[in-house]
C-alpha positions as CSV (number, residue, x, y, z in Angstrom):
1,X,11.4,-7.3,6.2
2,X,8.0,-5.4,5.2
3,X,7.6,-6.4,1.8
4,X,6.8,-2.9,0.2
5,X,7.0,-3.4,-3.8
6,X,9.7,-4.4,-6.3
7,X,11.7,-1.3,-5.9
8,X,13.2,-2.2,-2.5
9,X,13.7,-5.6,-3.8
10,X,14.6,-5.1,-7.2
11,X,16.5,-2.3,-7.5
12,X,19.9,-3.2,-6.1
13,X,19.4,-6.1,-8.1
14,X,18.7,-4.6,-11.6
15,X,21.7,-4.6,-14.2
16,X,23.6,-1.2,-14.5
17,X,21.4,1.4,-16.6
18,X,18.4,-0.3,-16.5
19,X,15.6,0.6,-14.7
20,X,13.7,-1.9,-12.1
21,X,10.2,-3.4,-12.6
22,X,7.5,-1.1,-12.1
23,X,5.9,-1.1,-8.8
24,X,2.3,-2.0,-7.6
25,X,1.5,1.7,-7.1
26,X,2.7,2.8,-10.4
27,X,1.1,0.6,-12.2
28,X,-2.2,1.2,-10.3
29,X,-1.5,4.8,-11.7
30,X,-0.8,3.4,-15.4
31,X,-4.0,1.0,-15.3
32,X,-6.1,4.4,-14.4
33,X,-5.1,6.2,-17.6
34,X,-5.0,3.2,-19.5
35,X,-8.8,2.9,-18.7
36,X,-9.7,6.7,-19.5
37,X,-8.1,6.0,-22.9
38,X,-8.5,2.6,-23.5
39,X,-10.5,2.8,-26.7
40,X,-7.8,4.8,-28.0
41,X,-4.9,5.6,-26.4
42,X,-2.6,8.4,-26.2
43,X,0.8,8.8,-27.8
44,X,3.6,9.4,-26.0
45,X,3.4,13.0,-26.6
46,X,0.2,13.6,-24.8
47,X,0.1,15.7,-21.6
48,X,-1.7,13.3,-19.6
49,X,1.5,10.7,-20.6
50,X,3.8,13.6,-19.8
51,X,2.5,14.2,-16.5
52,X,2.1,11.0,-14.9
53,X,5.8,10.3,-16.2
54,X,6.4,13.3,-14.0
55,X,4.6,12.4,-11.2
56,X,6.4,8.6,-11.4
57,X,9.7,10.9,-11.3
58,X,8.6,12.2,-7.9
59,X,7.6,8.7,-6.3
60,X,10.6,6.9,-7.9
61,X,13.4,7.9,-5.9
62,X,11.2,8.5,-2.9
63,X,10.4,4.2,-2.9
64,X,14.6,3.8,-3.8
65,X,14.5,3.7,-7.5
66,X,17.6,5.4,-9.6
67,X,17.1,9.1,-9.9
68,X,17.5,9.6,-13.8
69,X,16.5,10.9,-17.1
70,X,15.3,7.3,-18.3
71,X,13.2,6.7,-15.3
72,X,9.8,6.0,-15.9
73,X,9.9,8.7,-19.3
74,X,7.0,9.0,-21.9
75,X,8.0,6.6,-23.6
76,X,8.3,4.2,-20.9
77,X,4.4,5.4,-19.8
78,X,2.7,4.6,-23.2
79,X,4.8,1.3,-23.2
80,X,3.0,0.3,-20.3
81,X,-0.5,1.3,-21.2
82,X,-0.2,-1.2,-24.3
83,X,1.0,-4.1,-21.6
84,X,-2.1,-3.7,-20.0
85,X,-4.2,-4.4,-23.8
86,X,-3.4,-8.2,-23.3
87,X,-5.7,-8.4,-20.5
88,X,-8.4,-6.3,-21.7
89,X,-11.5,-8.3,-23.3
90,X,-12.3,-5.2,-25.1
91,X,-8.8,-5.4,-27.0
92,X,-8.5,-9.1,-27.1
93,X,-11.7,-9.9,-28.5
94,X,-11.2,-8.5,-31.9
95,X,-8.2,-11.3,-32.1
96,X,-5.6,-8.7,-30.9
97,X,-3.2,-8.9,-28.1
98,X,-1.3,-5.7,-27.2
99,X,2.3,-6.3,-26.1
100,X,3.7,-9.1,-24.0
101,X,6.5,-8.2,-22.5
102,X,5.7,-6.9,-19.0
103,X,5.6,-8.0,-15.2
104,X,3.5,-10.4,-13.4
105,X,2.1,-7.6,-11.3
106,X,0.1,-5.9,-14.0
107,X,-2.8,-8.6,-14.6
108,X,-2.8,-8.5,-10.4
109,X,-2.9,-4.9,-10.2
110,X,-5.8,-5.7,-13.5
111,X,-7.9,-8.0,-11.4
112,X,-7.9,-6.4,-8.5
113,X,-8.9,-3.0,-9.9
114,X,-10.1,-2.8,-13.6
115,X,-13.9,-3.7,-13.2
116,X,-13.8,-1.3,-9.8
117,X,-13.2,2.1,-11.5
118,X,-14.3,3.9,-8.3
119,X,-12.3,2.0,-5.9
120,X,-9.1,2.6,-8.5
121,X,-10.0,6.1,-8.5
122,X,-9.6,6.6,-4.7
123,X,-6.7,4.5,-4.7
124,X,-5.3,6.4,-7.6
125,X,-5.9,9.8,-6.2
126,X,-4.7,9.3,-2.8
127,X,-1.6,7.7,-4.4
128,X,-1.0,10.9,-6.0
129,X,-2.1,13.2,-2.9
130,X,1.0,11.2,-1.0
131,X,3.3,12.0,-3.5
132,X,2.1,15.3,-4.2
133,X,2.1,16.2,-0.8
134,X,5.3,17.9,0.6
135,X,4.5,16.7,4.0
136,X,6.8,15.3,7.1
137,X,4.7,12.0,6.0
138,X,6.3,11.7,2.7
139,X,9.6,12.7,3.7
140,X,9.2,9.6,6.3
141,X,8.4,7.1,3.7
142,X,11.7,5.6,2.6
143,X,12.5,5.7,6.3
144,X,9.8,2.6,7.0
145,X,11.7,-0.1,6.2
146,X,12.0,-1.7,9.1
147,X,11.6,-5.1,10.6
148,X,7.9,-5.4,10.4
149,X,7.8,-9.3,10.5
150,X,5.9,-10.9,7.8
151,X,3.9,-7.9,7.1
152,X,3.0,-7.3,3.2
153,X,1.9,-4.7,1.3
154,X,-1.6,-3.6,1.2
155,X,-3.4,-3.8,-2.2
156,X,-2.9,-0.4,-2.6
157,X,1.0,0.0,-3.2
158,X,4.1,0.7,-0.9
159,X,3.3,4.7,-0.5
160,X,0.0,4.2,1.6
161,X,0.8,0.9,3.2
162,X,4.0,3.1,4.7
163,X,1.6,6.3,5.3
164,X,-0.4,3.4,7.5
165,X,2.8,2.0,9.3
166,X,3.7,5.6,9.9
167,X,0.6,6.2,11.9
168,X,0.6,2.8,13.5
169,X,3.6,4.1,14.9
170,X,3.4,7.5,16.0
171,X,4.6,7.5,19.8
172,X,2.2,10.3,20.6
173,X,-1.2,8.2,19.3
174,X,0.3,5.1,20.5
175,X,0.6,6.6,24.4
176,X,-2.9,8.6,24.1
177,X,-4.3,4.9,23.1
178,X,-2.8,3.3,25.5
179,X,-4.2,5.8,28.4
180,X,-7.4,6.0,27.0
181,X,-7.5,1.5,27.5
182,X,-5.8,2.3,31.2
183,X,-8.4,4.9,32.3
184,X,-12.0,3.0,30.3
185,X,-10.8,-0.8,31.1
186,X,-7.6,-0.9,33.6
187,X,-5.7,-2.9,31.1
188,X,-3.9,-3.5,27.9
189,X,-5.9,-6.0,26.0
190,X,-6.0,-7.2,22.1
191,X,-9.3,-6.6,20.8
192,X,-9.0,-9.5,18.5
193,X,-8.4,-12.1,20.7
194,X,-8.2,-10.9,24.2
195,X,-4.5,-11.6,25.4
196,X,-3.1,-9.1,28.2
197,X,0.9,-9.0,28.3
198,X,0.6,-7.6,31.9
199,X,-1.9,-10.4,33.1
200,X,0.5,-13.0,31.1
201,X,4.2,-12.0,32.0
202,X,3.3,-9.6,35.0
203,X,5.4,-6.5,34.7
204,X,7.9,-7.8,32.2
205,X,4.6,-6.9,30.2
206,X,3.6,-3.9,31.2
207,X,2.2,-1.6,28.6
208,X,3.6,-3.6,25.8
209,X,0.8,-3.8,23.2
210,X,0.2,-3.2,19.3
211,X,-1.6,-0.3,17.8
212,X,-3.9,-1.2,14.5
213,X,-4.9,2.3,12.0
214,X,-8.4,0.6,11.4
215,X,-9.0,2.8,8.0
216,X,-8.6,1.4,4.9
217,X,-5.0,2.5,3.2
218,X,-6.5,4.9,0.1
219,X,-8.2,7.1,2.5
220,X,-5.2,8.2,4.4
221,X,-4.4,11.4,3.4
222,X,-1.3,13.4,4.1
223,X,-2.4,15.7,6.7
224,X,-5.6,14.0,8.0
225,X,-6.0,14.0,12.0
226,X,-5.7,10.3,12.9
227,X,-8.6,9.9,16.0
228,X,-8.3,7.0,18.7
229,X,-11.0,5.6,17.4
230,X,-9.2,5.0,14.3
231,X,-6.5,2.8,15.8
232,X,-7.1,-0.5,18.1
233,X,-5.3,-2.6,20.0
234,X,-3.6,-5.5,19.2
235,X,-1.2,-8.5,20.6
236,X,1.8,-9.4,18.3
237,X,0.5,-12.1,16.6
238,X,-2.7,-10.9,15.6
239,X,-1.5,-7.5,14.7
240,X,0.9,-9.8,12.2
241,X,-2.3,-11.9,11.0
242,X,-3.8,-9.1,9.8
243,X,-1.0,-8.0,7.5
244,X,0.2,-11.3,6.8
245,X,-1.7,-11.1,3.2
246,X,-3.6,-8.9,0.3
247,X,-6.0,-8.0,1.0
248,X,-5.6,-7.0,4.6
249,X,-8.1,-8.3,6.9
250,X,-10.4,-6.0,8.7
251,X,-10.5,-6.3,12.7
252,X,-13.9,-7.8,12.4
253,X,-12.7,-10.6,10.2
254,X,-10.2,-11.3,12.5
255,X,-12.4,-11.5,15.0
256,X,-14.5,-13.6,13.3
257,X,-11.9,-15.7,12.4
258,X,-10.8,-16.2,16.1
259,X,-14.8,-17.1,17.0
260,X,-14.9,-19.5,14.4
261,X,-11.7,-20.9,15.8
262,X,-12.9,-21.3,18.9
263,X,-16.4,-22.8,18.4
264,X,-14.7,-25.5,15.7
């Protein structure tokens, strides 16, 4: 299964009337107001910890979480904030530690974003353009659960890696790539490592080949035109390679990877 964030995994498992652990993308959203406020931060009373407690409302149920009054409230916001102190040299330094009762996910979702405060602001705001957005897109995401082989979720959270599984698999770009390869190069090739199902399995294979969305996860929008020459082919296994970790590897990493391969 796609793993997609502790709320598909976590919530069937949580005891009755609590809530699961929070999720890679809401905590990507915590750690941004956490920064705008870390010198001193918020009460629970502030509109800023009102509305993202709203806007974790909306994302909640739409990633499987319990629907409900406790979910993700004020109080639950500002909580989180003061987790995030104990990673913070500008809070620890002074000999203070901020709370330590929290998930192994936040100093991840710290490392990978709290020195990058323009990369966590594009991640952050497309984030919330996805939820936001009442788009056919967003009413798809808890429909991508499928079998997606070892496939993990982006850096970026479960709501944009799904916005980019939902374009890797739209049947219309799919076909329209696919005839573009048929009518340029006569074939189905991977454009990693070269395999042809056709030229391998004759017509068994024919047309079967993967379809790659080559832009990075935070700048899929809801409503964006996807172009061909945003998506690339792709045979199984490198299509799994390149999901098969965070961060996710770019198509010319995994071409370099395959020439370093070969030359070794």
């Amino acid at each position: 299964m796609i793993q997609l964030g502790h709320h598909q995994q976590s919530s069937a498992n949580s005891p009755a009337g609590r809530n699961p652990p929070w999720s890679r993308d809401e905590l990507i959203l915590a750690l941004q107001l956490y920064l705008r406020h870390r010198a001193s931060l918020p009460t629970k009373s502030h509109p800023e910890v009102i509305e993202l407690s709203a806007l974790l409302g909306k994302m909640g149920p739409a990633l499987g979480a319990p629907d409900n009054e406790t979910y993700r409230n004020a109080n639950g916001v500002y909580m989180k904030m003061n987790n995030f102190r104990r990673f913070d040299p500008e809070y620890t330094r002074e000999g203070r530690v901020g709370l330590q009762r929290g998930n192994k996910d936040e100093e991840a979702v710290w490392e990978d974003f709290a020195s990058d405060p323009e990369m966590l602001a594009r991640v952050a705001n497309a984030i919330r353009t996805a939820i936001e957005g009442a788009t056919p897109e967003m009413r798809e995401l808890t429909s991508v659960l499928g079998n997606d082989g070892d496939a993990i979720e982006a850096m970026e959270g479960s709501v944009l890696t799904r916005m980019h599984r939902i374009r890797e698999r739209s049947s219309k770009l799919v076909e329209q790539k696919k005839s573009e390869a048929l009518r340029k190069f006569g074939c189905l090739k991977c454009e990693a490592c070269g395999f042809d199902f056709t030229a391998k399995y004759g017509s068994a294979g024919r047309g079967i080949i993967d379809i790659h969305h080559l832009r990075p996860v935070h700048t899929l929008r809801p409503g964006d035109t996807t172009k061909l020459s945003d998506l690339a082919m792709l045979c199984a296994n490198c299509h799994r390679v390149v999901h098969s970790k965070r961060k996710w590897l770019t198509l010319e990493q995994l071409q370099q990877l395959l020439s370093a391969d070969a030359g070794g």
